[in-house]
C-alpha positions as CSV (number, residue, x, y, z in Angstrom):
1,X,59.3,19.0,-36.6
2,X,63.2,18.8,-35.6
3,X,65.7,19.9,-38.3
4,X,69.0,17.9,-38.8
5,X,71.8,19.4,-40.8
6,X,73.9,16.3,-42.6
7,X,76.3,19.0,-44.6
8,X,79.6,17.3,-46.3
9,X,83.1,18.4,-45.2
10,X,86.7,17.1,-44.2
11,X,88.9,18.1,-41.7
12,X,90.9,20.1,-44.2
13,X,87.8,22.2,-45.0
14,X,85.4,22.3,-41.8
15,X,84.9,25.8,-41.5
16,X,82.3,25.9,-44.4
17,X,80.3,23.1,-43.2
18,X,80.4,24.9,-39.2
19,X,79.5,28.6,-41.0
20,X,76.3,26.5,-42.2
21,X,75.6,25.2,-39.2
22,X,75.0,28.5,-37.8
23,X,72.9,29.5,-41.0
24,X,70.8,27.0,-40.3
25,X,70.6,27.4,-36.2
26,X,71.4,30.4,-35.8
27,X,72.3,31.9,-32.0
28,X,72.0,35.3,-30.2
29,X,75.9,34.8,-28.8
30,X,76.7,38.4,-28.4
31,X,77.5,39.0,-24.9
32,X,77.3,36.0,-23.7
33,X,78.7,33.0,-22.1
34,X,79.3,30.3,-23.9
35,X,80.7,26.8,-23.1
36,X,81.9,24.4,-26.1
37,X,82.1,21.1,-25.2
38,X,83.8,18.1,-27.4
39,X,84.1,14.7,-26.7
40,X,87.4,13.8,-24.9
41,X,86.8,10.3,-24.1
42,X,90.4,10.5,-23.0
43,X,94.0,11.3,-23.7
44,X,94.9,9.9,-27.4
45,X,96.1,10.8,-31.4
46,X,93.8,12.8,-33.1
47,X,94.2,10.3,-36.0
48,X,92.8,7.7,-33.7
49,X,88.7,9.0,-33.9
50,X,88.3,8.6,-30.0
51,X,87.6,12.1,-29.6
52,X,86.2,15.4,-31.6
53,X,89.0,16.3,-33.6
54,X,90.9,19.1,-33.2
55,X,89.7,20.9,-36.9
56,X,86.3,20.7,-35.9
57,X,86.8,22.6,-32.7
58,X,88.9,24.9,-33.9
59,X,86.3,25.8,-36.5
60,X,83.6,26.2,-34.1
61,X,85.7,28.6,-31.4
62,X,86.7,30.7,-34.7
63,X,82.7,30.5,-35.7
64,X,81.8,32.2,-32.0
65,X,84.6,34.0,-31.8
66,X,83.1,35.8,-34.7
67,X,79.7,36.4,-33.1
68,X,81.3,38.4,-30.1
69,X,79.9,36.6,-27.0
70,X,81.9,37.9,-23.6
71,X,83.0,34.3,-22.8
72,X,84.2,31.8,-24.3
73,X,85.1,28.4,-22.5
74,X,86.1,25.3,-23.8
75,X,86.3,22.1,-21.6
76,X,85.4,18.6,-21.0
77,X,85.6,15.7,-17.8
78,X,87.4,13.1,-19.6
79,X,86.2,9.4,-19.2
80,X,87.3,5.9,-17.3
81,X,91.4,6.2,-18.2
82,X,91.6,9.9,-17.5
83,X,89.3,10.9,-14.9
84,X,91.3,14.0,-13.1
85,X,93.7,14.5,-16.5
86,X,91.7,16.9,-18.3
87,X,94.4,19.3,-19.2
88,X,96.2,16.1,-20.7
89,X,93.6,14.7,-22.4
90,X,93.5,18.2,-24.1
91,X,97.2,18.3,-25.0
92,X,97.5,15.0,-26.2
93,X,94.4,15.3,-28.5
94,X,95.4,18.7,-30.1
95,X,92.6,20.1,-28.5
96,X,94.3,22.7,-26.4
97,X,95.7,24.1,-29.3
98,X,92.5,24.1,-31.2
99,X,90.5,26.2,-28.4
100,X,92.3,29.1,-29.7
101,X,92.9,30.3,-25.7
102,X,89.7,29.2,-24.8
103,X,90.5,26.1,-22.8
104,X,89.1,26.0,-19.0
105,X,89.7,22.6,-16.8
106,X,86.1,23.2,-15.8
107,X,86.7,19.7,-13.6
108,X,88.1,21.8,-10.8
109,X,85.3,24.2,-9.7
110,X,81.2,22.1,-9.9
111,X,78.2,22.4,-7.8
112,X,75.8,20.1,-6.2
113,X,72.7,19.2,-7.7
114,X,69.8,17.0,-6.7
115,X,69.6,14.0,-8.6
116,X,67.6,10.7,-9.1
117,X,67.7,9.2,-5.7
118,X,67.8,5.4,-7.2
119,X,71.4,6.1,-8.2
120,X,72.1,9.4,-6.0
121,X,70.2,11.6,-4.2
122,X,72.8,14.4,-5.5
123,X,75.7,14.7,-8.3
124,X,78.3,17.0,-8.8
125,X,78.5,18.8,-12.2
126,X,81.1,21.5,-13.7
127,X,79.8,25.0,-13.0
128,X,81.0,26.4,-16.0
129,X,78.3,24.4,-18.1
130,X,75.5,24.9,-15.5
131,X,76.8,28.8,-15.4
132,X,76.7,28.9,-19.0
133,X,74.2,31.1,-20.9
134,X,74.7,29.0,-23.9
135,X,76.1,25.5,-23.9
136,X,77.5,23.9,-27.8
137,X,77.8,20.3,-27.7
138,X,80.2,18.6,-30.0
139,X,80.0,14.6,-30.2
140,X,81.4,12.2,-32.0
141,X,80.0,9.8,-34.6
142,X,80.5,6.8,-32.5
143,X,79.5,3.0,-31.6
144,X,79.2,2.6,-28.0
145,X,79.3,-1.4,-26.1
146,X,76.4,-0.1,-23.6
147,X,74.1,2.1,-25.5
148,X,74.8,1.0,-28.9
149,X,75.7,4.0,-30.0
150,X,77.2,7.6,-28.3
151,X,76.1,10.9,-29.3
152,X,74.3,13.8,-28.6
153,X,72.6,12.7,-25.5
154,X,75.5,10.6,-24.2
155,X,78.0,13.6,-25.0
156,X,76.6,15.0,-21.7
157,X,77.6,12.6,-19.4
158,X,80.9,14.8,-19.2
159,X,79.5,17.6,-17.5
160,X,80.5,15.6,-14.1
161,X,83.6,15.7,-12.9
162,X,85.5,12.5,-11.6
163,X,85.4,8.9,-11.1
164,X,81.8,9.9,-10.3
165,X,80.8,8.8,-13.6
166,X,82.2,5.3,-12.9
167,X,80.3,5.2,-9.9
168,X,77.0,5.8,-11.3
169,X,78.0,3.3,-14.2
170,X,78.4,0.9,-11.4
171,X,75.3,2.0,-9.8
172,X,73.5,1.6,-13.1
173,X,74.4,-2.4,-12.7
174,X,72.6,-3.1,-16.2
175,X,72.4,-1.6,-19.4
176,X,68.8,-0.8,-19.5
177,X,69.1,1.1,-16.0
178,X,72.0,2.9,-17.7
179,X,70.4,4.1,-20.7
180,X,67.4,5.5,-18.3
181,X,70.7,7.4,-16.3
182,X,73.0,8.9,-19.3
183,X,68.8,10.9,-19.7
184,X,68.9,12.0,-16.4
185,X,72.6,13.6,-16.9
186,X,71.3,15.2,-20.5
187,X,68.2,16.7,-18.5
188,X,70.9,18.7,-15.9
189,X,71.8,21.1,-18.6
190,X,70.0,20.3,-22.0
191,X,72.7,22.2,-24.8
192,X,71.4,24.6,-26.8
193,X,73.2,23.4,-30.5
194,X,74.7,19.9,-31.2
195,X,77.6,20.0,-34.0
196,X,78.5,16.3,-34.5
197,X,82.2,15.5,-36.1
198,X,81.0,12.7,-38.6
199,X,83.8,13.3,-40.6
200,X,85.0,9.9,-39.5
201,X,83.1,8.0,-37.5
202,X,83.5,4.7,-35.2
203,X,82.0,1.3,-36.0
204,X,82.6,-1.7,-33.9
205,X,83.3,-2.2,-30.2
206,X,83.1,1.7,-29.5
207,X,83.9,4.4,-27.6
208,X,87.1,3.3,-28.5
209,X,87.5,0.8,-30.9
210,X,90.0,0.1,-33.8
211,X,87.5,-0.2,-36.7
212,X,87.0,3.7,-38.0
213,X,85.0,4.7,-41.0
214,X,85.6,7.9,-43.3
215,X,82.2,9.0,-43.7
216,X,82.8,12.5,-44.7
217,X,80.2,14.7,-43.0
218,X,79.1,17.4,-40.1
219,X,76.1,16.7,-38.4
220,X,74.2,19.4,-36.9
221,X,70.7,20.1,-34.9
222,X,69.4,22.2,-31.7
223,X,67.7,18.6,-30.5
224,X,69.8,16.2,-29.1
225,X,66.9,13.0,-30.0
226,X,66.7,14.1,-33.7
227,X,70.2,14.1,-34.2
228,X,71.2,10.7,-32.1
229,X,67.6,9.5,-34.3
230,X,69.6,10.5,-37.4
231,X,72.9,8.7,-36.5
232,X,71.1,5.5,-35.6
233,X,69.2,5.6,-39.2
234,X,72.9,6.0,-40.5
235,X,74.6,2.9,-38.5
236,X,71.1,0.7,-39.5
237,X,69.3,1.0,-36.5
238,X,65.6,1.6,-35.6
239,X,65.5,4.4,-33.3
240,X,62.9,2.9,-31.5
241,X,65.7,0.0,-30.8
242,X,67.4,2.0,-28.5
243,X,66.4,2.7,-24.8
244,X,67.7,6.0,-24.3
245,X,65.5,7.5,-26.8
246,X,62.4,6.1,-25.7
247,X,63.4,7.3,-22.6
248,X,63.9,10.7,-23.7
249,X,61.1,11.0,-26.3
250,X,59.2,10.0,-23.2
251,X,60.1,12.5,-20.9
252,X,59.4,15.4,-24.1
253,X,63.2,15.8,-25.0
254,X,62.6,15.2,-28.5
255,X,61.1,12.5,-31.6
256,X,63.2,10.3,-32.9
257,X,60.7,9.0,-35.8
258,X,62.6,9.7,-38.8
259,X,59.1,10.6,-39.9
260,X,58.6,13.5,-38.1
261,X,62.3,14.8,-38.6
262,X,63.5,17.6,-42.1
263,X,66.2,16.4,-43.2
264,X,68.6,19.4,-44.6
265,X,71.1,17.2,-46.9
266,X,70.7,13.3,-47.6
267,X,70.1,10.7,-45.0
268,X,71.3,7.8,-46.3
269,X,72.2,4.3,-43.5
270,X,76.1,3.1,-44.0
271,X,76.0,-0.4,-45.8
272,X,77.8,-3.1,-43.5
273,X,77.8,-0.5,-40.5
274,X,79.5,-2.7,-37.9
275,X,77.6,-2.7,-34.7
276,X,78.2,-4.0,-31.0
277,X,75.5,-6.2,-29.5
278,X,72.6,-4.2,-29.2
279,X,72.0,-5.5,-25.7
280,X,74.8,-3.7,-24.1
281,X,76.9,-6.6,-23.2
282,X,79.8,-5.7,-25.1
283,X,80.8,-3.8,-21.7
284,X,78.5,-5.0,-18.9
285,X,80.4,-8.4,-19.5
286,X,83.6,-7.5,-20.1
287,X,85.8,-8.5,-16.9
288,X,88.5,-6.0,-17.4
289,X,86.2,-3.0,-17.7
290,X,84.1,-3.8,-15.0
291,X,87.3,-4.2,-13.0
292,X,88.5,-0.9,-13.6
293,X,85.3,0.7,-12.9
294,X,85.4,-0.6,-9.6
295,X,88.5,0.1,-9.0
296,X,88.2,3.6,-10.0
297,X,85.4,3.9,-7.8
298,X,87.4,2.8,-4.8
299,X,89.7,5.5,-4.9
300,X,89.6,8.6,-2.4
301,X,92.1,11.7,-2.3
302,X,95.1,11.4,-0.4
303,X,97.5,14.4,0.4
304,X,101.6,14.4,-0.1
305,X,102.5,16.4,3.3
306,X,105.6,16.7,1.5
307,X,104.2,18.7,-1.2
308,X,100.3,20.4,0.9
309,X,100.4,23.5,2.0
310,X,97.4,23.7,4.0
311,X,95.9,26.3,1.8
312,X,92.2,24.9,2.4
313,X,91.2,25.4,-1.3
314,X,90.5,21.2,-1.8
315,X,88.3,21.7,1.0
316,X,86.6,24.7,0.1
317,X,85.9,23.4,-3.2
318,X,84.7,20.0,-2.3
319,X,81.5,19.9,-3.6
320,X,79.7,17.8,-0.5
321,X,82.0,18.8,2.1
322,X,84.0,15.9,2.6
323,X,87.4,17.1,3.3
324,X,88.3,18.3,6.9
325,X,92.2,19.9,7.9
326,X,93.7,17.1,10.4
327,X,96.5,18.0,11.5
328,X,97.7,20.4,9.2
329,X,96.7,17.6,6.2
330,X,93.1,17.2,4.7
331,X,91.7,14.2,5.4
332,X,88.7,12.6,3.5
333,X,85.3,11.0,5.0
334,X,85.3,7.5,2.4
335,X,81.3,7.3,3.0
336,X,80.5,11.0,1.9
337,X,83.3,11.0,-0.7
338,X,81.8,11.2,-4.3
339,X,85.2,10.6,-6.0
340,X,84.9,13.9,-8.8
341,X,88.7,14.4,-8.2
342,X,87.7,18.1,-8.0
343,X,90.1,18.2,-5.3
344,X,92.7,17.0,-7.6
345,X,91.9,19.3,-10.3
346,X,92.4,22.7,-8.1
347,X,94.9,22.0,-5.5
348,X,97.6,24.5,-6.7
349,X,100.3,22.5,-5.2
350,X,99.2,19.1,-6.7
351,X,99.3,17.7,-3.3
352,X,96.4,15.8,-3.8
353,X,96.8,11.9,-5.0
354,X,94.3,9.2,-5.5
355,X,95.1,5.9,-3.5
């Protein structure tokens, strides 16, 4: 039976609320490496409730801090309007300041694994989370147009780097086949403690919608399908309702029967929890965002000669070898391209533009 920690808190006390968390799951940290990874969904106000805010993170690197591991990183691959902007998704937010020093743009250095070869044979994903002896994921209480809600699991999908998420949204082509694919990205690295920010939360047409809610509580578990369980109690959902946990209770990631979860606080459903369509067409059917997938997927580095200096480094780091020198310039293959931007994220002369 999977534990979930509903403890109460506010931004302007968090650090209680985290010191229980680790109380409750507690982690052999010292002397390791540790990754913490919030939800940047992409460059915005902390005020807005788009991504984890800053107090929470800042509690949490203070919290490990503590424990003495011998690494601490803190990073994220933010989503569809900041693919490639990672350090200013991190700056706007207040989340640079928050990892205390800790901050890594873990979008320029990934390795390839395999993959599901329905969407692709192979993916790219940030090394420092693969690398990582101890991975602490910290999502957002939020309402999502394609999977209903965004969590735990979901918080995963930014392990890869680049417009390469885009691409296997497109790939997806339906929400059902989408759920099944945000499962596969959780199974690459399964993190090893969830700490959800449900301080305020996100009802509505999420991940980035208008309509916030003060709800006034951390979330916490070490299974990703008890916790996202417990959200969708909380927003008035059957568990059951939702693909992506049958998908993963099916592939022995977790139970989301509230049933067979311990509850450490009071689970209790939000009344008149506003909810997107629970088939997913809130953003398989919306024009614009479709659009801008596709157009993201299109895209394919493209060097300034005015500004490269043939240092080699984009194509040393690309992931599936898809950058040659031409000519003094690096030149991209379009058909083995994966579009992760890591060459945009390490080029030290930020030669490299997308076009």
């Amino acid at each position: 039976m999977n534990r979930v920690l509903i403890e109460p808190a506010g931004y302007d006390r968090v650090q209680p609320a985290v010191d229980r968390v680790f109380e409750c799951f507690p982690l052999p940290l010292e002397g390791r490496k540790v990754v913490i990874k919030p939800n940047v969904l992409r460059a915005s106000e902390a005020g807005e409730g788009i991504v984890t805010h800053p107090s929470v993170l800042q509690a949490v690197v203070a919290k490990v801090k503590s424990l003495n591991p011998s690494q601490i990183v803190v990073g994220d691959n933010p989503g569809l309007f900041n693919y490639g902007a990672n350090e200013e998704s991190f700056w706007k937010t207040g989340l640079m300041e928050a990892a205390q020093g800790c901050y890594r743009n873990i979008g320029n250095d990934a390795v390839r694994v395999d993959f599901l070869a329905e969407f692709m044979p192979s993916v790219s994903v940030s090394r420092a989370i693969l690398e990582a002896d101890v991975v602490i994921s910290l999502p957002k209480f939020k309402t999502h147009g394609l999977t209903v809600m965004t969590g735990a699991i979901k918080n995963s999908y930014g392990c890869l780097p680049g417009a390469q998420k885009a691409l296997l949204h497109r790939m997806a082509g339906s929400p059902e086949r989408f759920h099944d694919l945000v499962v596969a990205v959780f199974k690459l690295r399964v993190p090893d403690l969830f700490i959800m920010d449900a301080i305020v939360g996100m009802e509505g047409n999420g991940p980035a919608s208008p309509d916030l809610r003060d709800i006034g509580l951390l979330m916490a578990a070490d299974n990703a399908v008890a916790l996202d369980a417990a959200v969708a109690v909380m927003m008035g959902v059957d568990p059951g309702q939702l693909r992506f946990l049958r998908q993963a209770k099916a592939e022995g990631l977790g139970d989301y029967d509230p049933r067979h979860l311990k509850i450490l606080g009071a689970l209790n459903p939000l009344p008149d929890f506003k909810l997107p369509p629970l088939g997913g067409s809130a953003l398989q059917e919306n024009r614009a965002v479709q659009e801008i997938i596709a157009e993201r997927t299109d895209l394919r580095p493209k060097a300034d000669p005015g500004l490269c200096s043939a240092c080699g480094t984009c194509i040393d780091q690309c992931p599936v070898n898809a950058l040659v020198m031409d000519e003094e310039l690096p030149a991209v293959d379009a058909g083995t391209c994966i579009t992760c931007f890591c060459c945009q994220e390490i080029c030290p002369e930020k030669a490299i533009a997308l076009a």
